[in-house]
C-alpha positions in Angstrom: 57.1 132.7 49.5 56.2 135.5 52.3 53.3 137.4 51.7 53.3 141.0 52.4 50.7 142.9 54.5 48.7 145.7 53.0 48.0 148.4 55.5 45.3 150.9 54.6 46.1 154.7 55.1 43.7 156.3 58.0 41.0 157.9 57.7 42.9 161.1 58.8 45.5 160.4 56.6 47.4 163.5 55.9 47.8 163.3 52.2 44.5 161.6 51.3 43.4 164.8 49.4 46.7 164.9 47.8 46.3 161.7 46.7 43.0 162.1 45.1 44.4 164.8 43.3 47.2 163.4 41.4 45.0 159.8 40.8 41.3 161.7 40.4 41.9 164.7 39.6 43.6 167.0 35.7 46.8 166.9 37.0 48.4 163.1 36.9 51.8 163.9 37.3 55.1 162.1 38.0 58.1 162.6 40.4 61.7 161.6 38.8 64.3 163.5 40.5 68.1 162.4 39.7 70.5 162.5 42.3 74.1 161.6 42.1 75.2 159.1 45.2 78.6 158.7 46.7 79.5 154.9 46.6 82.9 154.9 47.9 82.3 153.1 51.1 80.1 150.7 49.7 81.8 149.9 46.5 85.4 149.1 48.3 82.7 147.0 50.7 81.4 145.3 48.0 85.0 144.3 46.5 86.1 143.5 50.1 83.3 141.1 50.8 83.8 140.1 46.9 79.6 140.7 46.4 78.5 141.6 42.9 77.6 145.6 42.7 74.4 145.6 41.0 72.5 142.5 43.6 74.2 144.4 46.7 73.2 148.1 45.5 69.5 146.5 44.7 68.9 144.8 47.8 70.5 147.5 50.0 67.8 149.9 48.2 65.2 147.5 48.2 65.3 147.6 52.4 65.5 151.5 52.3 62.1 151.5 49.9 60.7 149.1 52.5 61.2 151.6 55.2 59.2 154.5 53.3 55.5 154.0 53.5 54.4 156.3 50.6 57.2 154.3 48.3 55.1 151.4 48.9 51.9 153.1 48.2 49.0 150.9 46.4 45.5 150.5 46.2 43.2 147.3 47.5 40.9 145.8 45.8 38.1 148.2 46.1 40.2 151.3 45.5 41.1 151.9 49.1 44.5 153.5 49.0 47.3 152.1 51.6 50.7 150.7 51.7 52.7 147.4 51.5 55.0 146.4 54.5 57.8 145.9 51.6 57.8 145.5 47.8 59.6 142.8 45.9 62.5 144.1 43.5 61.8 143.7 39.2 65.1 144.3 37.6 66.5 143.7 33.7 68.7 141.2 32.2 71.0 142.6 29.7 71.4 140.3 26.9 74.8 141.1 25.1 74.0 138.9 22.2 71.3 141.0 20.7 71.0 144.1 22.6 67.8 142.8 24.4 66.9 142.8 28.0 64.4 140.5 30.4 62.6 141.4 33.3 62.6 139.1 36.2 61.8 139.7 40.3 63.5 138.4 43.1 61.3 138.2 46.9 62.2 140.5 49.6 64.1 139.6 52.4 64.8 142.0 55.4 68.1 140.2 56.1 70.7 141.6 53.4 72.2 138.4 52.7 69.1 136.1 52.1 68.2 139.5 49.9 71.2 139.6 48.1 71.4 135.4 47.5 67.8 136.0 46.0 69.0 138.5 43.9 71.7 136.6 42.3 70.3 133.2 42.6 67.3 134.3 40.1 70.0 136.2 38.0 71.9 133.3 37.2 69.0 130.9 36.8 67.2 133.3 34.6 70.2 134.7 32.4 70.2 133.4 29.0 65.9 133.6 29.1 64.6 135.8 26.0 61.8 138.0 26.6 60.0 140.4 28.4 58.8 138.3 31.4 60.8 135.4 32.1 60.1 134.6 35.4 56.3 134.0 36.3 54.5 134.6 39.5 55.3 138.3 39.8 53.3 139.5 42.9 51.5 143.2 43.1 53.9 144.1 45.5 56.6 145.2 43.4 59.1 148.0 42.3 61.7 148.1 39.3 65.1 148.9 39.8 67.6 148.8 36.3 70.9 150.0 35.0 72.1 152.2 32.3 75.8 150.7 33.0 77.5 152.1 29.8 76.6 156.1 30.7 76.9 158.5 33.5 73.8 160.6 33.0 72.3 164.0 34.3 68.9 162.9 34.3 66.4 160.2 33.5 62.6 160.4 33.2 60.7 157.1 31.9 57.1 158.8 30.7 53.7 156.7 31.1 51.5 157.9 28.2 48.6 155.0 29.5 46.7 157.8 31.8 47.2 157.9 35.6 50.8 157.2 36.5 51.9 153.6 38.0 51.9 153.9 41.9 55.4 151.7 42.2 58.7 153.2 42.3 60.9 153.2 38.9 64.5 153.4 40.1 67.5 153.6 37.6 71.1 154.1 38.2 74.0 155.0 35.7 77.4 154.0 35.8 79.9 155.0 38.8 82.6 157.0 37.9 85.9 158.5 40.1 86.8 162.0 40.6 89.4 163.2 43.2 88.9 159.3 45.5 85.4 159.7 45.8 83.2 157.3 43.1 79.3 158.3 42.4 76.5 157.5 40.5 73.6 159.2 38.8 70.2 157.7 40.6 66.7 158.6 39.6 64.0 158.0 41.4 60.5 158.0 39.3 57.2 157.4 40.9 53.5 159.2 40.7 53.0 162.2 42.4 49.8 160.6 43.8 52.3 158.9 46.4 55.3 160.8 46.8 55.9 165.0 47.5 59.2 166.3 47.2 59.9 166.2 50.7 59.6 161.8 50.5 62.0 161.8 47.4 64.5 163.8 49.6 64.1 161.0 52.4 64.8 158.4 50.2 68.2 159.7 48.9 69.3 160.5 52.2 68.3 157.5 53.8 69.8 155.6 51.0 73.2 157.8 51.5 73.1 157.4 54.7 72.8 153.1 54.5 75.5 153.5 52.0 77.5 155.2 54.3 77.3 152.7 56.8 77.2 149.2 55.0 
């Protein structure tokens, strides 16, 4: 497996005080913004090139969080904050059986199609695994990435009650839906304030639009 490079922030990193703030200081807040996507192009893509929706969606997104420094945010071993040149996508196995789900992680790849065989290689071997954590080895450098397939939602905030917020991304999406041609979803985006202002949560969704647009 590749191993990803950590990258400290600068000394005259812009945000450093912003940071501290939301890891240090009263306020440990969190970010979840829900936006709905247009998947048009990219679902008739998906059906044209006969992919699976929820490997292509997660791997396409996984490249766009790879892009985005301060979605890759993390702290070294001695506290110093920086980033990670990619994270690794965690995602959920629904088990229809008894309602249950397991978490498992596929590596990174910055080709789309080793990304997406990843995806659905560790899918299909993990599948019918009970548990929380089926698939060991899960490296630091990682984000989670789920669907609520059965609802198309408004908004969606997962709350950490443990203290400071987690530094990786939370990303959930809701079921497409068709209205006048056009098929979108609800996407949320949570992740600690610590890394991400409003301004990076508005580059995400329009990067990711944007990717969307063309794949």
């Amino acid at each position: 497996m590749k191993q990803a490079t950590f990258t400290p922030f600068p000394a005259d990193w812009a945000r450093s005080s912003h940071f501290q703030y939301y890891t240090k200081g009263f306020v440990k807040s969190v970010n979840s913004m829900t936006v709905r996507i247009d998947v048009t192009h990219f679902l008739a893509e998906v059906k044209r090139r006969n992919l699976k929706f929820f490997p292509a969606f997660a791997a396409l997104t996984g490249q766009v969080v790879a892009s985005i420094p301060e979605m890759c945010t993390a702290v070294d071993e001695n506290g110093t904050p920086g980033y990670y040149s990619y994270l690794n996508p965690n995602f959920t196995i629904f088990h229809e059986d008894d309602k249950t789900f397991s978490d498992v992680w596929s590596e990174y790849d910055a080709d789309f199609d080793t990304f997406y065989r990843n995806l659905v290689a560790d899918a299909e071997q993990y599948h019918d695994k009970k548990g929380i954590k089926v698939k060991e080895g899960q490296p630091a450098n990682f984000f989670c990435i789920s669907c609520v397939p059965w609802l198309d939602y408004t908004a969606y905030c997962p709350v950490n009650y443990g203290g400071a917020p987690n530094l990786f991304p939370l990303l959930t999406f809701g079921k497409y839906t068709e209205a006048d041609g056009a098929f979108t979803l609800p996407l949320t985006l949570t992740i600690s304030h610590a890394c991400m202002d409003g301004y990076h949560l508005s580059l995400f969704f329009h990067t990711l639009q944007q990717q969307l647009n063309c794949f």
